[in-house]
C-alpha positions, 0 to 999 in steps of 0.5 A, a space after each residue: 206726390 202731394 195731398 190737398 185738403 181744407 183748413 177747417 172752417 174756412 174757404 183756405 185749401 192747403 197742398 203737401 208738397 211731399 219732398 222727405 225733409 224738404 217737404 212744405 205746404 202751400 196755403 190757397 184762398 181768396 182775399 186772405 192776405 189781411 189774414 197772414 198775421 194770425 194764420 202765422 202766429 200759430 206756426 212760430 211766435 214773432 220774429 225777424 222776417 224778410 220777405 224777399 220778392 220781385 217788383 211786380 209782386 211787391 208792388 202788389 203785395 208788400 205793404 199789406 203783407 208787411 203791415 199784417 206782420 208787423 201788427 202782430 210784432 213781427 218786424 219786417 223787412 222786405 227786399 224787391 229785386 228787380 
């Protein structure tokens, strides 16, 4: 099972998905994409990333979540498979 609770000071909820050593969170919100940059650079400091994603969503999403990133130095790659 999991749990879910808020991030203090913000409409973001976050869910546990409790799987032992493969357990990871899930972060919900509204209009926080523009957000992703901060919110990752309290978890891990800039790197290479590759965000992997289908053509319907990249369409919807890739550039803002690259452009996010990469304006806090991450340096992004994004593959849409078909």
């Amino acid at each position: 099972m999991g749990y879910i609770s808020q991030y203090p000071d913000t409409d973001m909820n976050k869910i546990r998905v409790n799987l032992g050593e493969r357990s990871y969170q899930i972060t919900i919100g509204k209009n926080i994409l523009g957000q992703l940059g901060d919110f990752i650079t309290r978890l891990t400091k800039p790197c290479k990333t590759l965000i992997i994603t289908d053509r319907n969503v990249s369409i919807l999403y890739a550039d803002i979540v690259s452009k996010c990133l990469a304006g806090h130095k991450f340096d992004v790659k994004v593959v849409s498979m078909e």
